[in-house]
LUMDRENKOL-739409 format. One record per residue (C-alpha): residue in one letter; x, y, z. Coordinates in nm, 4 decimals. Example, Ala and Ser with C-alpha at 12.3 -4.5 7.8 and 13.67 -1.06 7.14 Angstrom:
# LUMDRENKOL-739409
["a",[1.2300,-0.4500,0.7800]],
["s",[1.3670,-0.1060,0.7140]],
END
This chain:
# LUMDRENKOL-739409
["x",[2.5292,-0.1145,-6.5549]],
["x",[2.3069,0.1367,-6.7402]],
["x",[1.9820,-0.0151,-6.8344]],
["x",[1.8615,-0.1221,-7.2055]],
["x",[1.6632,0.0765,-7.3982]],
["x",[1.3274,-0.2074,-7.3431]],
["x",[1.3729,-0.1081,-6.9550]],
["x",[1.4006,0.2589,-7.0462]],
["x",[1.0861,0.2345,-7.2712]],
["x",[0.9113,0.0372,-6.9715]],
["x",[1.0115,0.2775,-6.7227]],
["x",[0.8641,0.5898,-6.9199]],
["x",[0.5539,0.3649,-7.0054]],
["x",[0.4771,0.3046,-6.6015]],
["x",[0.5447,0.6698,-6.5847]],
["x",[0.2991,0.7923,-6.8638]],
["x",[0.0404,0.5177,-6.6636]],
["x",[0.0916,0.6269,-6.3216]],
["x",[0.0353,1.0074,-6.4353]],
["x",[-0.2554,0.9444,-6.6672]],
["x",[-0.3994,0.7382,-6.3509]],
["x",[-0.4279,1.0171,-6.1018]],
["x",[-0.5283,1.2494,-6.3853]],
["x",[-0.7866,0.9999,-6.4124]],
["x",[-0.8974,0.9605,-5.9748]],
["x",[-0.8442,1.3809,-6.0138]],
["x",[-1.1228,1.4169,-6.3130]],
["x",[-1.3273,1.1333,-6.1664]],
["x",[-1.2825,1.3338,-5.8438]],
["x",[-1.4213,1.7097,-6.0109]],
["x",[-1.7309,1.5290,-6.1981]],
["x",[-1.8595,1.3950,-5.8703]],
["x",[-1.7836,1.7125,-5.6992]],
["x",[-2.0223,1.8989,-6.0030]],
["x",[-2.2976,1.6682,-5.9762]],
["x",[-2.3079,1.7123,-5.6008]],
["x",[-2.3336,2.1136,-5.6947]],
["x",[-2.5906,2.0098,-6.0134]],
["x",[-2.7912,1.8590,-5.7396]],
["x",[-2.8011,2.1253,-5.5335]],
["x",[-2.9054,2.3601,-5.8109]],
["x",[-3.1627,2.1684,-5.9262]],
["x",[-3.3159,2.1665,-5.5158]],
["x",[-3.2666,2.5434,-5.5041]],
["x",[-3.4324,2.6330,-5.9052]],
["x",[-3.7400,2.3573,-5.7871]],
["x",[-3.7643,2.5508,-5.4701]],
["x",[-3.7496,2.9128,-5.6235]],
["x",[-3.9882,2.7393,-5.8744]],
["x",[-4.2414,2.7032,-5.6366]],
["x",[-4.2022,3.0289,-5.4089]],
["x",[-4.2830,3.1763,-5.6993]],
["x",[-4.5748,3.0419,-5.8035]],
["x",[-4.6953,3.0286,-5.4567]],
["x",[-4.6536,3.4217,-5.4503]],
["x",[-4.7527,3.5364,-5.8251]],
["x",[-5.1138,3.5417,-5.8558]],
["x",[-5.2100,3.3360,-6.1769]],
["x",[-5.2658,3.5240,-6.4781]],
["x",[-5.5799,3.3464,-6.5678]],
["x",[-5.8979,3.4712,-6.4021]],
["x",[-6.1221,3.1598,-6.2121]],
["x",[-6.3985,3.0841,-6.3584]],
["x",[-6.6212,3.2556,-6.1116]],
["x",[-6.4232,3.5702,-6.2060]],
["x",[-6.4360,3.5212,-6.5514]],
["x",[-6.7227,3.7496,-6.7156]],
["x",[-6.9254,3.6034,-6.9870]],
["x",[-6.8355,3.6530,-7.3745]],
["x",[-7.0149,3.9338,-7.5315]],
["x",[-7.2385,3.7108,-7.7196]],
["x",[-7.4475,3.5842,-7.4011]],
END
């Protein structure tokens, strides 16, 4: 018995779904695994972030440093 073309068209729709579903968990799957990694970045730039301003001496002078402006 050869089946009718409705159960042929069903069969190739479960098949499109069950494909398109792990393609689906697979994606789902990669964006977790790069906002795990986006995480981390963001923990490592913060950290560089602040080694580096805790070893560059500022730019601006204190104000005890500071000399007066010509005009005083």
């Amino acid at each position: 018995m050869q089946p009718t073309e409705w159960e042929q068209r069903l069969e190739a729709l479960e098949s499109k779904l069950a494909f398109q579903e792990y393609t689906i968990d697979q994606l789902n799957q990669t964006v977790v695994q790069h906002e795990l990694e986006m995480i981390r970045m963001r923990e490592q730039v913060r950290l560089l972030i602040d080694k580096v301003k805790d070893s560059a001496p500022s730019i601006i002078a204190s104000q005890s440093e500071e000399t007066p402006p010509p005009h005083y």
